[in-house]
C-alpha positions in Angstrom: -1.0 65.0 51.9 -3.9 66.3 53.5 -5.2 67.0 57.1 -8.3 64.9 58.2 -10.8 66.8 59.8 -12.1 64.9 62.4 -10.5 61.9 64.0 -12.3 58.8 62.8 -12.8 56.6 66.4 -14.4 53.5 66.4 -16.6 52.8 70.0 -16.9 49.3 71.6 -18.3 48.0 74.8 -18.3 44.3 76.0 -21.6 43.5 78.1 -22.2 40.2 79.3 -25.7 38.9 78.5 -27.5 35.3 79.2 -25.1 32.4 77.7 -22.3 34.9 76.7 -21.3 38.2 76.4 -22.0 40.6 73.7 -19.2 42.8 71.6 -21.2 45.8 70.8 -18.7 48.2 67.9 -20.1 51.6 66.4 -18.9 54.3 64.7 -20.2 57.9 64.9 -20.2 60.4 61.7 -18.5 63.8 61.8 -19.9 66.3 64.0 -21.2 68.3 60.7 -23.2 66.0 59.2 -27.1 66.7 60.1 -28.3 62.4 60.5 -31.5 61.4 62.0 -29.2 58.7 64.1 -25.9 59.2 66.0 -24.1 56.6 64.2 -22.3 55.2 60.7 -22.9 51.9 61.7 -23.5 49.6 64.7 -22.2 45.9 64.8 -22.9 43.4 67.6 -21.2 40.0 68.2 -22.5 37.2 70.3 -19.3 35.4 71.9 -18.4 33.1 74.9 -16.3 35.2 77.0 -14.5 38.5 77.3 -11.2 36.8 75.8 -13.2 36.0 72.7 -15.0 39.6 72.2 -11.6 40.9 72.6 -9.8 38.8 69.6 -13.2 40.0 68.1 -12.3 43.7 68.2 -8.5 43.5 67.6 -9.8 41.8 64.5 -11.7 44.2 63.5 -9.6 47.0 64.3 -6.9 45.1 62.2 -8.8 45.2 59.0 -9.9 48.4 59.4 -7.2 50.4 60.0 -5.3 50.5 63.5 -3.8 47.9 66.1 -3.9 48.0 69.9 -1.5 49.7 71.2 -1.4 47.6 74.5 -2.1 43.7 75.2 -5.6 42.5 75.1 -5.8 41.7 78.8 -5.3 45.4 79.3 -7.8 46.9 77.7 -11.2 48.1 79.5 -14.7 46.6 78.4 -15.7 49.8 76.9 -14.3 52.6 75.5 -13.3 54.0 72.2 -9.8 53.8 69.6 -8.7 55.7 66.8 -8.9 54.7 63.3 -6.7 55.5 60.2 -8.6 56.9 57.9 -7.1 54.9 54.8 -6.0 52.2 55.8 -4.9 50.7 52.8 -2.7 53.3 51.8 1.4 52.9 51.6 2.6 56.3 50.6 4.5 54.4 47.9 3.0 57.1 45.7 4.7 60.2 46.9 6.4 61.8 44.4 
């Protein structure tokens, strides 16, 4: 098995915006790549309320690779989690 190395984190903030709030998740590349832009990606949801954003992200942290360690209601309105890096993998294939 191999060492990863960089941690691959996954950056959220919830803002609240007119009608809503917005669930804003990016992800930024290793700190040796040379990009024009300081991110992989960059998604943003439009939901009701903070309750909603937050099913939002532990949905999206569920298919991608980690769970929240603590309840929903805990968690701040921004910050940033750690992600497997393959998250699909069982390690039914060590032999």
């Amino acid at each position: 098995m191999y060492a990863l190395a960089a941690d691959h984190l996954l950056y959220y903030k919830i803002s609240p915006e007119a009608g809503g709030f917005r669930l804003r998740l990016w992800e930024t590349p290793a700190a040796s790549t040379h990009r024009e832009v300081n991110y992989l990606y960059i998604l943003n949801f439009r939901v009701a309320s903070v309750a909603e954003a937050k099913a939002v992200l532990a949905h999206h942290l569920a298919l991608n690779g980690s769970a929240l360690a603590s309840d929903l209601t805990d968690l701040p309105k921004k910050g940033k989690i750690r992600l497997m890096a393959f998250p699909t993998w069982n390690g039914s294939n060590i032999g």
